[in-house]
C-alpha positions, -999 to 999 in steps of 0.1 A, spaced: -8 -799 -35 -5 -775 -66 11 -745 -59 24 -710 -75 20 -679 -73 -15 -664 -81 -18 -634 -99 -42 -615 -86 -55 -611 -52 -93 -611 -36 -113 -577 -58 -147 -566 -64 -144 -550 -101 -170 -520 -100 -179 -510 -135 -190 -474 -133 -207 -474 -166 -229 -497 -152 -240 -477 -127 -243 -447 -148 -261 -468 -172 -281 -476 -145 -292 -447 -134 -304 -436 -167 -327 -465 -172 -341 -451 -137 -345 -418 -153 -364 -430 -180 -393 -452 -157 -391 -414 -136 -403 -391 -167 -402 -357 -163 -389 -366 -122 -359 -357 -117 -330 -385 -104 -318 -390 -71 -283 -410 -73 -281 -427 -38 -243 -438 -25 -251 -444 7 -230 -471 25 -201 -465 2 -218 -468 -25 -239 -499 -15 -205 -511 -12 -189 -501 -44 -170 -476 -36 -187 -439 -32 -168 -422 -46 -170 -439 -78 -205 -444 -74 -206 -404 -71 -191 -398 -100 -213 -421 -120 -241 -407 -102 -230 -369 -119 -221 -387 -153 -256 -399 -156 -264 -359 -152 -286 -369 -114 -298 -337 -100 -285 -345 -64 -263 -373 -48 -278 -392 -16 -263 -408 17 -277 -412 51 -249 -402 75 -236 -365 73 -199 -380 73 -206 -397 44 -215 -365 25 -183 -344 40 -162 -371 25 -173 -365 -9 -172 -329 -9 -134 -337 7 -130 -356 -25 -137 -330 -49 -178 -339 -54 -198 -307 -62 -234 -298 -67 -262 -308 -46 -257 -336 -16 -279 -347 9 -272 -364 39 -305 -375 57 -293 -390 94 -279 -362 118 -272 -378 148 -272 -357 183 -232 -362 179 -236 -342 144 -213 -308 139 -239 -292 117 -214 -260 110 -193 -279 87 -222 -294 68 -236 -257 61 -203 -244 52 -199 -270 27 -236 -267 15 -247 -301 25 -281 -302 25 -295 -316 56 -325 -342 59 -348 -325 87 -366 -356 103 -371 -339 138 -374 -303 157 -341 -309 172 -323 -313 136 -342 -284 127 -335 -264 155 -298 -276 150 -296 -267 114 -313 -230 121 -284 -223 146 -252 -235 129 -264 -215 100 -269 -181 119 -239 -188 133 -219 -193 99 -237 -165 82 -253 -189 59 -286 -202 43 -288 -237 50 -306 -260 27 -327 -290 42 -354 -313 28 -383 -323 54 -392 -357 63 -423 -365 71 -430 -403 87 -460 -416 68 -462 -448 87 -429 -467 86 -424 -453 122 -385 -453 114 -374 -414 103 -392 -386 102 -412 -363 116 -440 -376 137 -473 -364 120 -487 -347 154 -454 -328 152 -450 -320 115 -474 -286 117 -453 -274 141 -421 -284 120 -433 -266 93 -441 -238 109 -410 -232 122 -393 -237 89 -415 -212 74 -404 -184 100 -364 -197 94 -370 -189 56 -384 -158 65 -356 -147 83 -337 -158 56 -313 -190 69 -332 -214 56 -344 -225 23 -365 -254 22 -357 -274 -9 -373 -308 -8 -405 -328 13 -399 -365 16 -411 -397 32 -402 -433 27 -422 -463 20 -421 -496 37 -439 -518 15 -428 -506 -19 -417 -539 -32 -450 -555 -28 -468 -529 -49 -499 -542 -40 -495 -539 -4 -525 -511 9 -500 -496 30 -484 -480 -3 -518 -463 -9 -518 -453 30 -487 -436 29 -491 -418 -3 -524 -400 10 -508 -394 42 -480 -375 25 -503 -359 6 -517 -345 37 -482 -330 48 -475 -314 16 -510 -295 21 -496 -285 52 -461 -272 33 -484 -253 8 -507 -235 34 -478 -227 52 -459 -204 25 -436 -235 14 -422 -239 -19 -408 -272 -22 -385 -277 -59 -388 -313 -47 -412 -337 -32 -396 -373 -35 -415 -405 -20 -406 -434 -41 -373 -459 -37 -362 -484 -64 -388 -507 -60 -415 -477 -64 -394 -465 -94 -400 -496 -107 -437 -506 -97 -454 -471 -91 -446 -447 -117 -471 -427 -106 -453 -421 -72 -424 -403 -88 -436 -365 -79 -404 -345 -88 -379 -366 -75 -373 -401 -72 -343 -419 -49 -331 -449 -68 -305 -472 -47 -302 -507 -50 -314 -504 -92 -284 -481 -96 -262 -510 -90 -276 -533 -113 -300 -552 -88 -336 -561 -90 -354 -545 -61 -384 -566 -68 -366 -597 -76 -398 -621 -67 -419 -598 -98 -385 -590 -126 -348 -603 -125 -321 -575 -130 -319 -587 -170 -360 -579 -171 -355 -548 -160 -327 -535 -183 -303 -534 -155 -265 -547 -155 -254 -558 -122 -220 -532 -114 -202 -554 -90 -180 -585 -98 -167 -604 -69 -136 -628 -80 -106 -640 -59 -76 -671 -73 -76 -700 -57 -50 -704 -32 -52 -741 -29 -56 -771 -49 -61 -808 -36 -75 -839 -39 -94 -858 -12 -103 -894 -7 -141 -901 -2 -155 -898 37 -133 -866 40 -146 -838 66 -140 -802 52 -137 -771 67 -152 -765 106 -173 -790 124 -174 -815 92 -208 -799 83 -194 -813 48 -182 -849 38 -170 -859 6 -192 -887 -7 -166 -898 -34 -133 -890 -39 -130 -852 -52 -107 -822 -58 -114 -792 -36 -98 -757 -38 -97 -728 -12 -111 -690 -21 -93 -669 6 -120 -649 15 -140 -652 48 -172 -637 68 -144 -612 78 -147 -598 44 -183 -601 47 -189 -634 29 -224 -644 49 -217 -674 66 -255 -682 64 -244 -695 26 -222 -725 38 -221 -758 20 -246 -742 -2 -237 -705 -23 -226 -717 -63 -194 -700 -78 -181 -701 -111 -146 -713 -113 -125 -702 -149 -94 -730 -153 -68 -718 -171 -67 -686 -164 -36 -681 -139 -20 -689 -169 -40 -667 -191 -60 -688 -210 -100 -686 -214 -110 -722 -211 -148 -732 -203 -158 -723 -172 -169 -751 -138 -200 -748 -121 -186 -749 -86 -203 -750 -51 -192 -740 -18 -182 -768 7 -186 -768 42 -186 -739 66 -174 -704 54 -146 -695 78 -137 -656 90 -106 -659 59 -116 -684 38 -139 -713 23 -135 -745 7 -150 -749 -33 -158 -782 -44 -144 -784 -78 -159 -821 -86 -149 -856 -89 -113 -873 -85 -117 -894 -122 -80 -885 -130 -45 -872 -118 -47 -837 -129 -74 -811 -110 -97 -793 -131 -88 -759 -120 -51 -748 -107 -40 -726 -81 -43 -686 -92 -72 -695 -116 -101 -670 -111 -135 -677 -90 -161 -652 -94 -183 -653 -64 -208 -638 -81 -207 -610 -109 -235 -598 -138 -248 -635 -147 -246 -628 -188 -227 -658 -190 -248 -682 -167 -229 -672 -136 -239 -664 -104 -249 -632 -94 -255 -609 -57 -290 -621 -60 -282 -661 -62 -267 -658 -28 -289 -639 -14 -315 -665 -20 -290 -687 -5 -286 -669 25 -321 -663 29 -314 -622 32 -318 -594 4 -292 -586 -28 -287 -554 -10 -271 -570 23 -244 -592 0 -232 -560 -18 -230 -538 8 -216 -561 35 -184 -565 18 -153 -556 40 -128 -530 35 -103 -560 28 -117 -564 -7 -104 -539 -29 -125 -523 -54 -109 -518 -87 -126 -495 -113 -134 -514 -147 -155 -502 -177 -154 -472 -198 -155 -448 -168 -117 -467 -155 
């Protein structure tokens, strides 16, 4: 075994600039819509706060997450100007989200009702967008529900504790955008927002269409649109354009050192239940990272890496195709690094392995293992554990 001491540990490297690069490639397929900059899930796992930031660098008119913690967090962390936060649950303190001018996502009477009352209470005019369900049958306001909804919003802003910024819905079928369910939704929010107008609503934004709508249905943009997963660099529609196509730069680098080195004779079981046996005699190195960082398990024996030999000593030589071997453990999983033809291993302990990262040099990227895990780029990103440290990078560091 090769051993010393590795210089850097397990880190996603988040380039901000990407994301506020990002972002205004979004604002350009929006027109004259205004931008959305959605940080939901930490920052589909890049941090939120840095995504937040970003988000405001590229001059977005309002910052998104789903949970109202998520939102109070920000403004703890100095983030001004318009948030929403569009998932109250029954558990939700609604006081401090008026006092700190969060503006709540009304998908029910109850939130409504809630929202109405913390703000009398505080003395306040609370802001909220209402969501109307269009047919996802996930959030929103039930359409035999929504006159009444928006009825009673109209009497709140009479009274003068309300103010009703936005109407929204979400689409299910987006990524397909020829999918007749895209059509059926649109019309049927159409059909609220006749209701908002006859009621005495004013809406500064209506906002219907995701990334992959940003992308696909321009014509879906009203005056807002809610880019996510295309904010981080990622292809919502990868089966139509890869990230590159679309003029997006994946924001996330995954690397770790290798923390073992070995060689193994042919017929050698690796890692748990010997779901991987070495055919010929190979060198095989350890990436200490595990499904307990959220590495899926579902890419065992299967998910490429790129492995970059030399430098734990600082050198830049070419960089190894590698391939995962065997079963990804909860800490850590085996790399095979290639045949045993000599005495010295291709790659030493401490040198880098990206997991996955942009892909400008023929690396692999978020969306390469999602393919191999058989989920969505958006699940390998924002999976990733609070073990990994993110670490800024890019001009915004």
């Amino acid at each position: 075994m090769h051993t010393h001491p590795a210089p850097e540990g397990p880190r996603a490297l988040v380039d901000s600039s990407a994301i506020r690069a990002n972002l205004t490639r979004c604002a350009q397929w929006a027109g004259d819509a205004d931008v959305m900059g959605v940080v939901k899930a930490g920052g589909y796992g890049h941090g939120a706060l840095a995504a937040a930031r970003a988000a405001r660098a590229a001059g977005v008119a309002i910052v998104g997450v789903a949970r109202p913690e998520e939102a109070l967090a920000l403004r703890e962390a100095g983030v001004g100007g318009p948030v929403i936060a569009w998932l109250p649950t029954p558990a939700t303190a609604f006081g401090p989200l008026v006092e700190h001018e969060v503006t709540v996502g009304v998908g029910s009477r109850w939130v409504l009702d809630r929202v109405v009352a913390a703000a009398r209470e505080a003395g306040v005019r609370a802001t909220v967008h209402l969501e109307l369900d269009t047919g996802m049958s996930r959030g929103g306001v039930a359409p035999g529900d929504w006159q009444d909804v928006v009825a009673a919003s109209r009497r709140a802003e009479q009274e003068g504790v309300l103010r009703v910024e936005g109407v929204f819905s979400h689409l299910a079928c987006a990524d397909d955008p020829g999918h007749p369910s895209v059509d059926v939704q649109r019309d049927a929010f159409e059909d609220g927002l006749a209701v908002v107008a006859r009621a005495g609503l004013d809406p500064r934004w209506r906002h219907l269409a995701n990334s992959a709508a940003v992308v696909t249905r321009p014509d879906l943009a009203y005056d807002l649109v809610r880019p996510g997963l295309s904010a981080y660099g990622l292809s919502p529609v990868p089966q139509l354009h890869t990230a590159a196509d679309l003029g997006l730069r994946p924001a996330m680098t995954l690397t770790s050192p290798l923390s073992a080195v070995r060689r193994v004779p042919a017929g050698s079981g690796v890692s748990y239940s010997f779901t991987h046996v070495t055919a010929t005699d190979r060198w095989l190195g350890v990436v200490p990272l595990g499904y307990g960082d959220g590495i899926p398990r579902a890419v065992s024996d299967a998910a490429p890496v790129q492995v970059r030999p030399g430098s734990a000593e600082g050198g830049s030589g070419s960089v190894l195709a590698a391939r995962i071997a065997g079963r990804v453990c909860m800490d850590q999983f085996v790399v095979d690094l290639g045949e045993a033809t000599g005495a010295e291993p291709p790659a030493a302990v401490g040198d880098e392995v990206v997991l996955f990262g942009d892909g400008t040099d023929g690396g692999p990227t978020a969306q390469d293992w999602a393919e191999v895990a058989g989920t969505i780029s958006y699940e390998v990103v924002t999976r990733l554990g609070p073990r990994v440290p993110r670490v800024l990078v890019g001009d915004d560091a």
